[in-house]
MILUM-852564 format. One record per residue (C-alpha): x, y, z; residue number from 1. Coordinates in nm, 3 decimals. Layout:
BEGIN
+---------+---------+---------+-----+
|      c1 |      c2 |      c3 |   k |
+---------+---------+---------+-----+
|       X |       Y |       Z | NUM |
...
+---------+---------+---------+-----+
END
This chain:
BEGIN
+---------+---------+---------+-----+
|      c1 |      c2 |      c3 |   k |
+---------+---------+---------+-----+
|   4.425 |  15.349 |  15.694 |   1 |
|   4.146 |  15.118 |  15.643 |   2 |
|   4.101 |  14.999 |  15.264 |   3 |
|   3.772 |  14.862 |  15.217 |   4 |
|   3.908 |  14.552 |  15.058 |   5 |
|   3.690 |  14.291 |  15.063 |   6 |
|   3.574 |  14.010 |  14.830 |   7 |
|   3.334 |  13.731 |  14.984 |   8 |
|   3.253 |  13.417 |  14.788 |   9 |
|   3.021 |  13.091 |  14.819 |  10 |
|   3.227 |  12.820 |  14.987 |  11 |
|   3.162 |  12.412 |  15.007 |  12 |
|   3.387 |  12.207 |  15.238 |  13 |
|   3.520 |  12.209 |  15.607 |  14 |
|   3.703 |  12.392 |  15.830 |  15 |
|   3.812 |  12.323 |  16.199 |  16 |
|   3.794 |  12.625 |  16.418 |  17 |
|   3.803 |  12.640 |  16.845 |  18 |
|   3.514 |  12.400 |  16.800 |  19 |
|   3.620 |  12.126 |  16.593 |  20 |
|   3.544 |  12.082 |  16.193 |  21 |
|   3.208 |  12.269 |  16.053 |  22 |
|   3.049 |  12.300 |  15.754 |  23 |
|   3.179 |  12.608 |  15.537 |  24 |
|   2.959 |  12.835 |  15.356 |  25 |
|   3.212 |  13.152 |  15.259 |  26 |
|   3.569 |  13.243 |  15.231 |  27 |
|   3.634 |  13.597 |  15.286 |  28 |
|   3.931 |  13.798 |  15.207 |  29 |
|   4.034 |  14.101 |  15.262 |  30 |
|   4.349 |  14.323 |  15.281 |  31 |
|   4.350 |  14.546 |  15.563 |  32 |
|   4.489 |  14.595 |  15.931 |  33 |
|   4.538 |  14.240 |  16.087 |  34 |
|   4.431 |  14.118 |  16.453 |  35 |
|   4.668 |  13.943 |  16.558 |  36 |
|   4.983 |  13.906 |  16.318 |  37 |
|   5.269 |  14.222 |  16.402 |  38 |
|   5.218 |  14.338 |  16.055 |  39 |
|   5.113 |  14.674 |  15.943 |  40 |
|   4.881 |  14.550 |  15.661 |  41 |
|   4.753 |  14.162 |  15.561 |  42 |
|   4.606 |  14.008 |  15.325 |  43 |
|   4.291 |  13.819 |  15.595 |  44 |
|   4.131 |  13.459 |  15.479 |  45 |
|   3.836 |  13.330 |  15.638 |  46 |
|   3.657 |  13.021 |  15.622 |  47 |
|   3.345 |  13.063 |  15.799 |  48 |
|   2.991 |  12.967 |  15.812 |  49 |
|   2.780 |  13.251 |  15.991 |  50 |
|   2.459 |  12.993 |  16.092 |  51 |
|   2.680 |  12.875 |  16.359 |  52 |
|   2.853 |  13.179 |  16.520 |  53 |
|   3.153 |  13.319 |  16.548 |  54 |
|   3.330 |  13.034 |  16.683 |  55 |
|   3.233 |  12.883 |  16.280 |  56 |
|   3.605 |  13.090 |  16.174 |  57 |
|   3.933 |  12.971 |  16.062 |  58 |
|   4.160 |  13.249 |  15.982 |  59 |
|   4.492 |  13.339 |  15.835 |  60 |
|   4.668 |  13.675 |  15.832 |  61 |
|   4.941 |  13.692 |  15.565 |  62 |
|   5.181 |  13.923 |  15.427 |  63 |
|   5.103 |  14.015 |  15.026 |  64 |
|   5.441 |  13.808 |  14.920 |  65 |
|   5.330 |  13.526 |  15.139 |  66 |
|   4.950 |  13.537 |  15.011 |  67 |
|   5.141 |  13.585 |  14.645 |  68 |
|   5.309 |  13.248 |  14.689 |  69 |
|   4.976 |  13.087 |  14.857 |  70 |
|   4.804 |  13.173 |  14.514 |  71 |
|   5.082 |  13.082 |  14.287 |  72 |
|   5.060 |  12.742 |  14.469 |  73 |
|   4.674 |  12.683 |  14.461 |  74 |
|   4.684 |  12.787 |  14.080 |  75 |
|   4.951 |  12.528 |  14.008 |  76 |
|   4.776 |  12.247 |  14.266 |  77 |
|   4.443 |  12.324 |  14.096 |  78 |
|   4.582 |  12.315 |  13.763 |  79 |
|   4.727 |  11.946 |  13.835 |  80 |
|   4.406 |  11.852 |  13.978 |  81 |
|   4.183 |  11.978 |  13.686 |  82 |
|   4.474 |  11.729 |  13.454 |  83 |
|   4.415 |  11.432 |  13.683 |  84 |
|   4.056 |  11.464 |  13.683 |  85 |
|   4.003 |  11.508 |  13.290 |  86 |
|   4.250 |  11.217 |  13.305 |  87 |
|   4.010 |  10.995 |  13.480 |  88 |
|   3.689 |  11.097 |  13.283 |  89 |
+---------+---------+---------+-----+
END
């Protein structure tokens, strides 16, 4: 069943697709069926930048406990960096 999960936000960095690196301007993510992981349901990541076609993608497929950990792990790395920074200012 498809579940119309989808959140899109503004993005600002790089990414290195079939290509080589571009310029980002969204992350999307979405739970639904995946396209290439042998997994019923994934949580879907994309980095892309749509003013330079569809080769402008890099893309993960996860399972929810491995896009759990993913998030528990950002949280704590952006935590430390947000410390480091104030730190420095």
């Amino acid at each position: 069943m498809c579940t119309s999960i989808v959140e899109i936000v503004n993005a600002e960095g790089k990414g290195k697709g079939k290509d080589g690196w571009f310029a980002l301007t969204k992350s999307v993510v979405s739970y639904d069926h995946p396209h290439f992981a042998l997994l019923e349901e994934a949580i879907t990541i994309d980095f892309v930048n749509h003013d330079h076609g569809p080769g402008a993608r890099a893309a993960v497929e996860l399972t929810l406990e491995s896009a759990k950990a993913l998030n528990g792990a950002l949280n704590k790395a952006i935590k430390a960096a947000e410390n480091e920074h104030a730190k420095r200012s």
